[in-house]
Structures are given as C-alpha cells and as structure tokens.
C-alpha positions as a Markdown table, in Angstrom:
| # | Residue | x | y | z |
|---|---|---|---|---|
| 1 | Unk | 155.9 | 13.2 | 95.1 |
| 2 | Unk | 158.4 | 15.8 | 96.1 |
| 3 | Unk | 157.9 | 19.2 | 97.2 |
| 4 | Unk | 161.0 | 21.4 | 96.6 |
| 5 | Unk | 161.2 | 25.0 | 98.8 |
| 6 | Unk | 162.7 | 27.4 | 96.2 |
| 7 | Unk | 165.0 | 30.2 | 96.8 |
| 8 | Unk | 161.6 | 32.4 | 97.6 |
| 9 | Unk | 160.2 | 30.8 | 100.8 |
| 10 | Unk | 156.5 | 30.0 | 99.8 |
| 11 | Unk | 156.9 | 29.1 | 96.2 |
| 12 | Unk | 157.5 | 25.5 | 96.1 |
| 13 | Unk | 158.3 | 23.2 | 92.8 |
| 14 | Unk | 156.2 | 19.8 | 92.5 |
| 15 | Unk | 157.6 | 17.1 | 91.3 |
| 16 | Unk | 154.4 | 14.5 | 91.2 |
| 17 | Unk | 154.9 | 10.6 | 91.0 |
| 18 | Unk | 154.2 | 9.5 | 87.4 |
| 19 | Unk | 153.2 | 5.9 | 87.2 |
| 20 | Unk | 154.2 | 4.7 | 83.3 |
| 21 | Unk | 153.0 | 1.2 | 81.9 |
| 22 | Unk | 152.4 | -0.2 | 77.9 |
| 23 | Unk | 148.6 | 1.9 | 77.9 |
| 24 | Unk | 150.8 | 5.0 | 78.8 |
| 25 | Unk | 151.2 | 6.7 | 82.1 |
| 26 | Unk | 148.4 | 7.9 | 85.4 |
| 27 | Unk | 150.1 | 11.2 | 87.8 |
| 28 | Unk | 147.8 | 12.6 | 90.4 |
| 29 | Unk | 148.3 | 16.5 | 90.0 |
| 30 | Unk | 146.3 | 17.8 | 93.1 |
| 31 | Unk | 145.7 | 16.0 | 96.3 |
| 32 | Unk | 144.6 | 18.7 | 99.2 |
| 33 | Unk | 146.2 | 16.7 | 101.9 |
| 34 | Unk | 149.2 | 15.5 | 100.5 |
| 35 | Unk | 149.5 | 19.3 | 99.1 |
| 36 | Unk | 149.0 | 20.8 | 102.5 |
| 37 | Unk | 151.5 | 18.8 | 104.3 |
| 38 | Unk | 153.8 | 20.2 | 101.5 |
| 39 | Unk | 153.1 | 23.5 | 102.1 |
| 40 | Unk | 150.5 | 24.3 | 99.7 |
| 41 | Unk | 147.1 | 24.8 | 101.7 |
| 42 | Unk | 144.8 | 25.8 | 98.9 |
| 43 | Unk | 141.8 | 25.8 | 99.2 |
| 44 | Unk | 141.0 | 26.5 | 95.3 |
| 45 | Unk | 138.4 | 27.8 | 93.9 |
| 46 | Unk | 139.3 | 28.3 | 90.2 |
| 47 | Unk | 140.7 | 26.9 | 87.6 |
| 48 | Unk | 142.0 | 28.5 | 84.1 |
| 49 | Unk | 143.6 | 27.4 | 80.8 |
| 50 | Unk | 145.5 | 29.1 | 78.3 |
| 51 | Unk | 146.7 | 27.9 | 74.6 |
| 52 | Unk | 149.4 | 30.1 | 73.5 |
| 53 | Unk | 152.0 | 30.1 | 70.4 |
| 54 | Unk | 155.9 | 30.0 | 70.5 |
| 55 | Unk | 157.6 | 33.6 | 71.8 |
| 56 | Unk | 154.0 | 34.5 | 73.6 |
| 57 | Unk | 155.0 | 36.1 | 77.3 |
| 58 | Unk | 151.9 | 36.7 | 79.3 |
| 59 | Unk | 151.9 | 38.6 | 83.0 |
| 60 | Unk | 153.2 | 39.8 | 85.5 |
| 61 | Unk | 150.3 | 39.7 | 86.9 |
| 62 | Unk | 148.5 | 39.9 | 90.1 |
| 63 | Unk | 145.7 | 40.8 | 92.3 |
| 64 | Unk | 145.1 | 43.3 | 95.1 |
| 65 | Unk | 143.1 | 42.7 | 97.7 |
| 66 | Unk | 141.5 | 39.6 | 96.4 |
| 67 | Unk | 145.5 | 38.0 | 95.9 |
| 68 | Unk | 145.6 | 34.8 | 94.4 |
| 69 | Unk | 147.9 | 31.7 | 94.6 |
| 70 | Unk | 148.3 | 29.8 | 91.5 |
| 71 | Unk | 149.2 | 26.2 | 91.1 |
| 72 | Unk | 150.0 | 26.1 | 87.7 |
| 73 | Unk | 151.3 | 23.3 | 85.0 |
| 74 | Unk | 151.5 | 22.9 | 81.7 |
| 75 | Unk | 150.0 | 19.7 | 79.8 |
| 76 | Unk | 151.7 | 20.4 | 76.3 |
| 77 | Unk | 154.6 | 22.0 | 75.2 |
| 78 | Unk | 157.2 | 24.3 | 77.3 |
| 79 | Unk | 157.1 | 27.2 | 79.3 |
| 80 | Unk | 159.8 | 29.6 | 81.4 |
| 81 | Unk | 157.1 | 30.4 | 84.3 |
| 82 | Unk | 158.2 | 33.0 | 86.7 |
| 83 | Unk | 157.2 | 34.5 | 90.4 |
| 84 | Unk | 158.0 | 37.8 | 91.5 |
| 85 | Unk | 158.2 | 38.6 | 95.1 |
| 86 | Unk | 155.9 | 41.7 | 95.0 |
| 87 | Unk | 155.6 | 42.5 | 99.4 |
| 88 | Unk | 156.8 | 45.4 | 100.6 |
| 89 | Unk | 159.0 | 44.5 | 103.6 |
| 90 | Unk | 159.9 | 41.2 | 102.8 |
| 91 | Unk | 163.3 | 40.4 | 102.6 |
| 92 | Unk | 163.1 | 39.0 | 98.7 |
| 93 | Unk | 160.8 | 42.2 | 97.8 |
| 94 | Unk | 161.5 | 42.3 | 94.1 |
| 95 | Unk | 163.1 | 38.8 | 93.7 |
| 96 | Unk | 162.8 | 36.6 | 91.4 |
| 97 | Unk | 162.6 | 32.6 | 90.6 |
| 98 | Unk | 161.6 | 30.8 | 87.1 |
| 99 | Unk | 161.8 | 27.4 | 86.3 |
| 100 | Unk | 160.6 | 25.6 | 83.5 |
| 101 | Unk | 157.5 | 23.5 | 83.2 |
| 102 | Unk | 156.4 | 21.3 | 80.4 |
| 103 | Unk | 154.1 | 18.5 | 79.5 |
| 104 | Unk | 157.4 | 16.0 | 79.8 |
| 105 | Unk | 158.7 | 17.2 | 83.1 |
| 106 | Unk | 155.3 | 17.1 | 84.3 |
| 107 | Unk | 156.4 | 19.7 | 87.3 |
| 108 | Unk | 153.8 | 22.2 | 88.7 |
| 109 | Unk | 155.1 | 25.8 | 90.7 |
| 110 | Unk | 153.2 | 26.7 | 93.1 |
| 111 | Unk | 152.8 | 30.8 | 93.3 |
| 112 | Unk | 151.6 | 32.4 | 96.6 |
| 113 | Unk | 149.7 | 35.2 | 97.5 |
| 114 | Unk | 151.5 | 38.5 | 97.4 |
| 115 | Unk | 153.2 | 37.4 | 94.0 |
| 116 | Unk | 153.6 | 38.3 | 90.1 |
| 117 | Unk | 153.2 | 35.7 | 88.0 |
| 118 | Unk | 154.3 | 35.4 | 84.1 |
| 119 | Unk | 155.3 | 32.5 | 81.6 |
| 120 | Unk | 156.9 | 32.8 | 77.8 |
| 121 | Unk | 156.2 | 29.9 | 75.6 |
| 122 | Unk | 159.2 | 28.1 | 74.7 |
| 123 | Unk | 157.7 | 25.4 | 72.3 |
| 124 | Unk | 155.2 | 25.5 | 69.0 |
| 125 | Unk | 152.2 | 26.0 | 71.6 |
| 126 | Unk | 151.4 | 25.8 | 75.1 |
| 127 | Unk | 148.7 | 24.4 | 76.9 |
| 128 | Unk | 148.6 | 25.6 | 80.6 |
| 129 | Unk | 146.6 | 25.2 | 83.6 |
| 130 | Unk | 146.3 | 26.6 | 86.8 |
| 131 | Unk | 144.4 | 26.5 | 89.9 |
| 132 | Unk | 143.8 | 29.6 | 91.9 |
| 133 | Unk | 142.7 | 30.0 | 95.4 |
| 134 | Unk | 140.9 | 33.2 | 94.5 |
| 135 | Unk | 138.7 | 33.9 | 91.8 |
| 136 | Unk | 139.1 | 36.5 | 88.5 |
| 137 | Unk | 138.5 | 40.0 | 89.8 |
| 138 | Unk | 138.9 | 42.7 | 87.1 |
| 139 | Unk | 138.7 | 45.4 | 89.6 |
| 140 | Unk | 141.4 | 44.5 | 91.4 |
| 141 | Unk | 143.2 | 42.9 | 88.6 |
| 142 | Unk | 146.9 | 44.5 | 88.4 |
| 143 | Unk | 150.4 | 44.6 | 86.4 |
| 144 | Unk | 154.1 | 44.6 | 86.7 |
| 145 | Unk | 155.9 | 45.1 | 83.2 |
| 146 | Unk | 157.6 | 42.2 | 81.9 |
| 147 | Unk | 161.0 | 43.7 | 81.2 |
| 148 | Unk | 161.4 | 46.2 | 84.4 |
| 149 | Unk | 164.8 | 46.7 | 84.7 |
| 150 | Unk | 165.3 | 46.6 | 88.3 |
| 151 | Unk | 163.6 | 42.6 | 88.7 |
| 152 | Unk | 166.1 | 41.7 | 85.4 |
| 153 | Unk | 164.5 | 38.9 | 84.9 |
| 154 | Unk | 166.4 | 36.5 | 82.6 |
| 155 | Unk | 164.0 | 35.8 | 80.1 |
| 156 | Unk | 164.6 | 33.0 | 77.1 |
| 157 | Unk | 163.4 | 34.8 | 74.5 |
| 158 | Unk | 164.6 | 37.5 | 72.8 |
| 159 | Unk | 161.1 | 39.8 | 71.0 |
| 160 | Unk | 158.4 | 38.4 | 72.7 |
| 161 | Unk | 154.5 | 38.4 | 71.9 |
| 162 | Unk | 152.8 | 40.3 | 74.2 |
| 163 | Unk | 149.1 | 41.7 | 74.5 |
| 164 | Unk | 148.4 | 45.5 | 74.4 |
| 165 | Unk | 147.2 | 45.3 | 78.3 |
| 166 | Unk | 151.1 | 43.6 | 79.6 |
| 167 | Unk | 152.9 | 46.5 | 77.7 |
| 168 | Unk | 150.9 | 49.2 | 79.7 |
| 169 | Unk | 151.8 | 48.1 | 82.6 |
| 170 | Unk | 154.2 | 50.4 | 84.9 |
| 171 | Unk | 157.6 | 48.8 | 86.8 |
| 172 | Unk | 157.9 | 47.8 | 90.6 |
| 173 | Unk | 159.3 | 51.0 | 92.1 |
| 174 | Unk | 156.4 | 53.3 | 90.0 |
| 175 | Unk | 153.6 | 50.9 | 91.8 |
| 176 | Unk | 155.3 | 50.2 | 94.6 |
| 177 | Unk | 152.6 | 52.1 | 97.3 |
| 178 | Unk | 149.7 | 50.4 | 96.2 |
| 179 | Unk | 151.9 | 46.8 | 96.2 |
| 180 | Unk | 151.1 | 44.2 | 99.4 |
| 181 | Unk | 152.6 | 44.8 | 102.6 |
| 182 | Unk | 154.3 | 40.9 | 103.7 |
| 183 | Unk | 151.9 | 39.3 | 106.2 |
| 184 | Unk | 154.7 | 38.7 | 108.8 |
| 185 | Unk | 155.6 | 42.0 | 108.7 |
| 186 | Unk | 151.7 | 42.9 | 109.5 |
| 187 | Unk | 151.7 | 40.4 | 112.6 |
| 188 | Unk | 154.9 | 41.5 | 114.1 |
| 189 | Unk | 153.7 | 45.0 | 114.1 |
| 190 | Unk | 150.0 | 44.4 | 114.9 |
| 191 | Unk | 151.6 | 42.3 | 117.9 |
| 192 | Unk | 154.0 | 45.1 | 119.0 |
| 193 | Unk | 150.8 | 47.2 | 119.4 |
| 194 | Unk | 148.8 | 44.9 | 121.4 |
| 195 | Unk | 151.6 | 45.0 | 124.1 |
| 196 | Unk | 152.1 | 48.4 | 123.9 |
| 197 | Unk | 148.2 | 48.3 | 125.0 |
| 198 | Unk | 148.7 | 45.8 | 127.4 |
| 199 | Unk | 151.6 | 48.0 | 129.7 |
C-alpha cells in the first residue's frame, strides 16, 4: 500500500495492495493504523455514495465550522476528483490538484479539512464512496463554483451536468471572509501571543 503526498501537503493519493487470484481479487480500502502512519488520521464517522451518469460534475463543496475530510473512491466507472485548497493564509490558498480515480485503478484521495471537493464523471456511470470524518450539516454546508476563473481548474469535460444548488454557488475571492483561516497559521499566532503575555 503506498501513500503518495501530492503537490497540496495533506491530500495524499492511495494506492492499496490488490491481491488477484482465478475467484477474482480481495484489496483492503481502510485500515486506521496503517492509514494513520500514512498520514491520514481519520477518525470517520460517515460514510456516503453517489451513482451518477457520464458529464455529471458535482461540488465544490465544503463545510464551515463542522469541516470535513473525505476519503473517497470510486467502485465503478471513472471520475476527475478534485481538491481545492480553500485556507486563507496558506501558501496553496486557491490551488488545485485532481487526479483520476476509477473502479480499475482502485486509488482513493484523501481530501483534508479546510478543502473543496468536486468530481465529473468520466465513464457511462459512476459509483462513488467516501468516508468523512464529519457528519452532513446543512447549516454549515457551503459552495465554491465549479468553473471560477481564478482556481482554472482543468476540467475533462466540456458542458457538464450540474444541479441547480452548484450553479448558485459564488467564486473564491466573493466568499473569501467567511473561508477557513489555515491551522498553522492560527498556532503561530496564538503562540506569538502567549509570549507576548509571558514578557
């Protein structure tokens, strides 16, 4: 099992062990320690599926407050599955990474707290599941448009199918004070304080 760092520090690519014989083939697709040590610490407490036809884009999505992490994969069919680096103050604010996850590839991407996450459907259908370290909150449920123009992101498909809800949604820079504030950035400061306080 390999655990890949991508080029946004947190979101890491899984490549499981896949163990084929003549009956057909036996992957494990979550083990909490072996996840941990590879720098996914979970825990999860939710898990979701979605079906969804060829062209179908769903997200960006994300939560405040209650932000989730998403292990996702896909059991049939293809995907382009995307994270967005939403924190304010980090240095990949408004990044991007996508890779693409199918039910041959077998590959899961793991999706941090603090990031947008989207797929399009690059097959017939797709099945896909993910794990969340968070549960649904419609209250703090929230949005980046799919084709924002400052992320860029390189998208596969050309007219994609996507629900009422994703099209409202507003770009980076127009929901940018309500977005995340990076952890690290929180602790450096909240440490600078605490000496300040201590002179």
């Amino acid at each position: 099992m390999k655990f890949i760092e991508t080029t946004l520090k947190g979101v890491v690519l899984v490549e499981p062990d896949v163990f084929n014989d003549p009956r057909g083939y036996f992957l494990e697709t979550y083990h909490a320690g072996k996840y941990a040590d590879g720098g996914i610490a979970g825990p999860f407490v939710q898990d979701n599926f979605s079906h969804s036809v060829r062209g179908t884009l769903r997200g960006l999505h994300y939560q405040l407050t209650r932000a989730q992490g998403k292990l996702v994969m896909v059991l049939e069919g293809r995907v382009f599955d995307v994270a967005v680096d939403i924190r304010r103050g980090s240095p990949t604010f408004g990044r991007w990474v996508g890779v693409e996850l199918s039910g041959e590839n077998k590959r899961q991407l793991y999706i941090p707290p603090g990031f947008a996450h989207g797929f399009c459907v690059l097959s017939e259908t797709a099945d896909v599941l993910y794990k969340c370290t968070d549960v649904y909150s419609p209250t703090h449920e929230r949005g980046i448009i799919w084709n924002d123009p400052t992320l860029a992101i390189a998208w596969p498909i050309a007219e994609p199918l996507v629900s009422r809800k994703d099209q409202s949604y507003l770009t980076l820079q127009e929901m940018l004070k309500e977005l995340p504030t990076d952890r690290r950035k929180r602790v450096k400061g909240a440490r600078r304080k605490a000496r300040r306080r201590g002179r």
